[in-house]
C-alpha positions in Angstrom: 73.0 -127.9 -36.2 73.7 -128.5 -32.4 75.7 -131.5 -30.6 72.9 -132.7 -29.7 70.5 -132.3 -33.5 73.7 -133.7 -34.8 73.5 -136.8 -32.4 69.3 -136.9 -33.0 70.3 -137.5 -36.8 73.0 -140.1 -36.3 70.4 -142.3 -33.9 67.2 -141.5 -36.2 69.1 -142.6 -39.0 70.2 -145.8 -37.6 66.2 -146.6 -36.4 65.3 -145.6 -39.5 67.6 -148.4 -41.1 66.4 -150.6 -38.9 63.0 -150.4 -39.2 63.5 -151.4 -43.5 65.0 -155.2 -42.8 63.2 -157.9 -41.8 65.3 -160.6 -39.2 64.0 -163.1 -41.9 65.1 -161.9 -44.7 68.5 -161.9 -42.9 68.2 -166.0 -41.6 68.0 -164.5 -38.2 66.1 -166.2 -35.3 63.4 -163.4 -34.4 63.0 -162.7 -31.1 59.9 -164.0 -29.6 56.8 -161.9 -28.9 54.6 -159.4 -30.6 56.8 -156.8 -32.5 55.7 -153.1 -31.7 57.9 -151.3 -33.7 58.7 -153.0 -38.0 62.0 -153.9 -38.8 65.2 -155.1 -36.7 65.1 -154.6 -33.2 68.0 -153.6 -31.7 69.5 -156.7 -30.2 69.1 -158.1 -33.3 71.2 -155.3 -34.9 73.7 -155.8 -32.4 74.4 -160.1 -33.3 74.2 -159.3 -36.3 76.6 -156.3 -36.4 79.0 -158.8 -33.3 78.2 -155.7 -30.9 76.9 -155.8 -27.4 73.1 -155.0 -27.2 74.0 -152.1 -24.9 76.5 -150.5 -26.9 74.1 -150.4 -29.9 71.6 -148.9 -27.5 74.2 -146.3 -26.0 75.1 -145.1 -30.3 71.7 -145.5 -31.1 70.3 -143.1 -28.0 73.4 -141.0 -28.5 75.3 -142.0 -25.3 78.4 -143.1 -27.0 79.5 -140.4 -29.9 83.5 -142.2 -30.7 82.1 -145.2 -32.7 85.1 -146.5 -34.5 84.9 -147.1 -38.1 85.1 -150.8 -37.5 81.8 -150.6 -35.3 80.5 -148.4 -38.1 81.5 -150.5 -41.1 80.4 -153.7 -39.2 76.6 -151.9 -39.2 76.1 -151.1 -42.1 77.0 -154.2 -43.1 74.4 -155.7 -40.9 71.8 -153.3 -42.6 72.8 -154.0 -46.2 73.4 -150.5 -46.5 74.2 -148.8 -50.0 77.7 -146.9 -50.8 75.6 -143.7 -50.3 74.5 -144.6 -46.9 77.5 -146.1 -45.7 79.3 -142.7 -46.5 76.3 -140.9 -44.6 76.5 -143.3 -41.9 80.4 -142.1 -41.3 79.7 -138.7 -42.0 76.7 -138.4 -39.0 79.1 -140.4 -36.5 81.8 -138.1 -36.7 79.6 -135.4 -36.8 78.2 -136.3 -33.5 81.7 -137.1 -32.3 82.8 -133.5 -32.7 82.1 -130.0 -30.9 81.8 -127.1 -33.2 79.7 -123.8 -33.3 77.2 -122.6 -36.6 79.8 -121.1 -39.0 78.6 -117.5 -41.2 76.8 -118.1 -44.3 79.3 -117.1 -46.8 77.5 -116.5 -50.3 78.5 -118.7 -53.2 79.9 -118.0 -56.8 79.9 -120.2 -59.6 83.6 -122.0 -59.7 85.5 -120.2 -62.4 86.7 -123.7 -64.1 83.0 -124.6 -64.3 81.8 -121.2 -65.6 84.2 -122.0 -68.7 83.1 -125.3 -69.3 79.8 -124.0 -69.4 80.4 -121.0 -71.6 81.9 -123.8 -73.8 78.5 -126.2 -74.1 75.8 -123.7 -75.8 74.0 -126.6 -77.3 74.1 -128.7 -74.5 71.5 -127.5 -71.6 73.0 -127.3 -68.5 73.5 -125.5 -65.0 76.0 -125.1 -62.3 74.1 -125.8 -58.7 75.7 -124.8 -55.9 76.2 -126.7 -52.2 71.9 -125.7 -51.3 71.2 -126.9 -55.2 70.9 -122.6 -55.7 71.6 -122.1 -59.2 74.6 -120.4 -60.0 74.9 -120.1 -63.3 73.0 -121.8 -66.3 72.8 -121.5 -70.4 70.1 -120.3 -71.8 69.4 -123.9 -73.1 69.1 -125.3 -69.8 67.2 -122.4 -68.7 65.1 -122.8 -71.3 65.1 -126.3 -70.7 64.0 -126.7 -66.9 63.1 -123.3 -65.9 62.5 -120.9 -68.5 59.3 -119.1 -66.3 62.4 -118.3 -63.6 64.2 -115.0 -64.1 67.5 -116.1 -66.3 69.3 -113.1 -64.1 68.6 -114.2 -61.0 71.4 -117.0 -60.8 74.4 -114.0 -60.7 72.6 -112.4 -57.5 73.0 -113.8 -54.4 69.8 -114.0 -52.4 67.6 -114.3 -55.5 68.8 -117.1 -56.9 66.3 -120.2 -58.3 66.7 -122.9 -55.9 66.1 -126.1 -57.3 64.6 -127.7 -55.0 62.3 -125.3 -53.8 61.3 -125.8 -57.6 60.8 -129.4 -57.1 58.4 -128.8 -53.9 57.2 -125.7 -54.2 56.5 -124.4 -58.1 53.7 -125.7 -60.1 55.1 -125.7 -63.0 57.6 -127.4 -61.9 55.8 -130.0 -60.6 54.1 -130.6 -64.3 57.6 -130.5 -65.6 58.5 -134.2 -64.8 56.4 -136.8 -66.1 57.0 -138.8 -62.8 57.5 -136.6 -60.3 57.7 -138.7 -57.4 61.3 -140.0 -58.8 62.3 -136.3 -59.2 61.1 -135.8 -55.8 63.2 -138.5 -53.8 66.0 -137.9 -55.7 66.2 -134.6 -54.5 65.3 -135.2 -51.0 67.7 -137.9 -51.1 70.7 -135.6 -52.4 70.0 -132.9 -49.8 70.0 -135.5 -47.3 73.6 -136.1 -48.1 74.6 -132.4 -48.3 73.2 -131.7 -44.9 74.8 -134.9 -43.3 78.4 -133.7 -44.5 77.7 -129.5 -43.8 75.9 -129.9 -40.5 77.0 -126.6 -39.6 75.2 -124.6 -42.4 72.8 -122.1 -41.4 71.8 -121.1 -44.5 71.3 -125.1 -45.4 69.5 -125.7 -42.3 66.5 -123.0 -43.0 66.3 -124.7 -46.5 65.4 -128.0 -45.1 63.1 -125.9 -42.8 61.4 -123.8 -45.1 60.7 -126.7 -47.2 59.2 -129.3 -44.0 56.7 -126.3 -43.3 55.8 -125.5 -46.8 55.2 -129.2 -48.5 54.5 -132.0 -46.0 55.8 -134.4 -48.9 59.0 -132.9 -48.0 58.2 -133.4 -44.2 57.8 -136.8 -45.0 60.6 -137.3 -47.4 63.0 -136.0 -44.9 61.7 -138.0 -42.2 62.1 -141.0 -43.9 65.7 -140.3 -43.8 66.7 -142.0 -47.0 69.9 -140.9 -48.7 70.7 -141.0 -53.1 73.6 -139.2 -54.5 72.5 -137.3 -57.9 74.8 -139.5 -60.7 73.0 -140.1 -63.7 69.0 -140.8 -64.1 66.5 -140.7 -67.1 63.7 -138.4 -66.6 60.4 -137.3 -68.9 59.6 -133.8 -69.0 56.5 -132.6 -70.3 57.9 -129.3 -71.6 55.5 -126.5 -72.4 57.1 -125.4 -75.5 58.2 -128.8 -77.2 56.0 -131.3 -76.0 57.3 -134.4 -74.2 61.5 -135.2 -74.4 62.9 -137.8 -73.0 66.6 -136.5 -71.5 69.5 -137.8 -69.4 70.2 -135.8 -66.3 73.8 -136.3 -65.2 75.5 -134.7 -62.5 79.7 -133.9 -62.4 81.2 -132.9 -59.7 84.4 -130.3 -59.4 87.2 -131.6 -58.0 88.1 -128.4 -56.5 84.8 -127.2 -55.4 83.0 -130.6 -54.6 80.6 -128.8 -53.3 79.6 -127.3 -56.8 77.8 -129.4 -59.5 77.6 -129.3 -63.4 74.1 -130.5 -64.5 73.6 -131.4 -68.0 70.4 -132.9 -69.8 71.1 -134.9 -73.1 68.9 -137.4 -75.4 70.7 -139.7 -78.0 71.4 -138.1 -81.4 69.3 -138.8 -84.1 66.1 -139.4 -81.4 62.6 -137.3 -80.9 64.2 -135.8 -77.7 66.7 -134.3 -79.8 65.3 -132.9 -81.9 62.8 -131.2 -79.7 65.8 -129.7 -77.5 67.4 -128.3 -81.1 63.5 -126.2 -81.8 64.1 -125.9 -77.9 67.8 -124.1 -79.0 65.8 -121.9 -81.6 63.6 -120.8 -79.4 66.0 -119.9 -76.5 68.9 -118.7 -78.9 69.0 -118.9 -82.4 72.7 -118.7 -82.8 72.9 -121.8 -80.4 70.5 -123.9 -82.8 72.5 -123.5 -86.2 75.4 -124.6 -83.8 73.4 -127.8 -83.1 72.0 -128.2 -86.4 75.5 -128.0 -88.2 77.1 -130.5 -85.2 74.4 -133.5 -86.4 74.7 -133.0 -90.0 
């Protein structure tokens, strides 16, 4: 990403924001006339945020790139901003704020600490993502689980590894996978938007997000809406070919020495449906790994 795509961000992030809030949801006084544009206008941002109107303007239009984190903090404030969007908000200024030139794509390997803690969770499905959501490494449970018409081999060579959410976009099957896709959807959109706010130097991220805005114009219009959700913990259906429908919860940990890297596991509650469809899931994927999870609920 460029100075100046990196400054484009930062201001159509900010009109973005703006655009969600209403001056009277906020007590504010609107400004008289007919409104061409929904949302806050800009010297409404700027009282509310105790900034001049020009100085907003000069950010916003990327004319001013050292906002302190004052400024910063005292916008998002004014825009009710969630802890995910205040941390994007920092994360575009001082992106804009710096000079730097596209770094080599170096490829990525599944963090040794994380590959254990995998090996060590047969009955649990699961997957180690890497900074693009690429799949590094996965069980055959959670192969099985979200992606078991994908080449299992394919996550330990770079260049042909499942990206996930290509997946989301682009694969069918996929796309029949979760019961409410939509969610899945923003979620992921929502994630990358993060990713690419704190790596804008990432060629390899960068013709991810374009490869996906030409291919699925629900992408396109995803990404242009420019709303940001940090993968924690969510509840999703899937409508599974082989099982039927589970209910699981998808939770996302993070490696303190490879941030960048995430562990992905789906559970359901012992005892439940869910659970029992992922241990006939664990028969069908490995055998082994089902009289595990049979012997662990007795």
């Amino acid at each position: 990403m460029s100075d100046r795509e990196a400054v484009w961000e930062l201001g159509a992030f900010l009109k973005t924001c703006r655009a969600r809030v209403q001056p009277e949801e906020l007590g504010l006084t609107s400004y008289g006339g007919r409104r061409r544009v929904p949302g806050l206008r800009r010297e409404e941002l700027a009282q509310l945020a105790g900034v001049s109107p020009s100085y907003y303007a000069r950010l916003e239009q990327g004319q001013s790139r050292h906002a302190s984190p004052q400024v910063l903090d005292a916008i998002a404030a004014a825009l009710e901003l969630t802890g995910p969007e205040r941390e994007h908000l920092r994360t575009l200024a001082a992106a804009a704020g710096r000079r730097r030139a596209a770094r080599p794509t170096a490829p990525e390997h599944a963090d040794p600490a994380l590959t254990e803690l995998l090996a060590a969770m047969p009955q649990v499905p699961a997957l180690i993502l890497g900074r693009r959501s690429d799949v590094l490494a996965w069980n055959p449970l959670g192969h099985a689980l979200l992606a078991g018409h994908q080449n299992y081999e394919a996550a330990g060579v770079p260049g042909r590894r499942v990206n996930m959410t290509e997946l989301v976009f682009l694969d069918a099957d996929t796309r029949e996978l979760y019961a409410d896709w939509e969610r899945k959807a923003r979620a992921a959109v929502g994630n990358l938007r993060l990713v690419a706010g704190a790596h804008p130097d990432d060629p390899a991220l960068a013709a991810l997000i374009g490869r996906l805005t030409m291919a699925s114009p629900e992408f396109g219009a995803l990404w242009a809406d420019h709303r940001v959700q940090a993968c924690a913990t969510a509840v999703y259906e899937l409508r599974h070919p082989r099982i039927g429908t589970v209910s699981v919860t998808q939770q996302t940990l993070r490696a303190v020495e490879r941030p960048d890297q995430t562990l992905v596991t789906c559970t359901a509650p012992a005892g439940s449906a869910s659970a029992a469809a992922l241990t006939m899931l664990a028969h069908l994927a490995d055998p082994a790994v089902a009289e595990r999870r049979a012997e662990t609920a007795s």
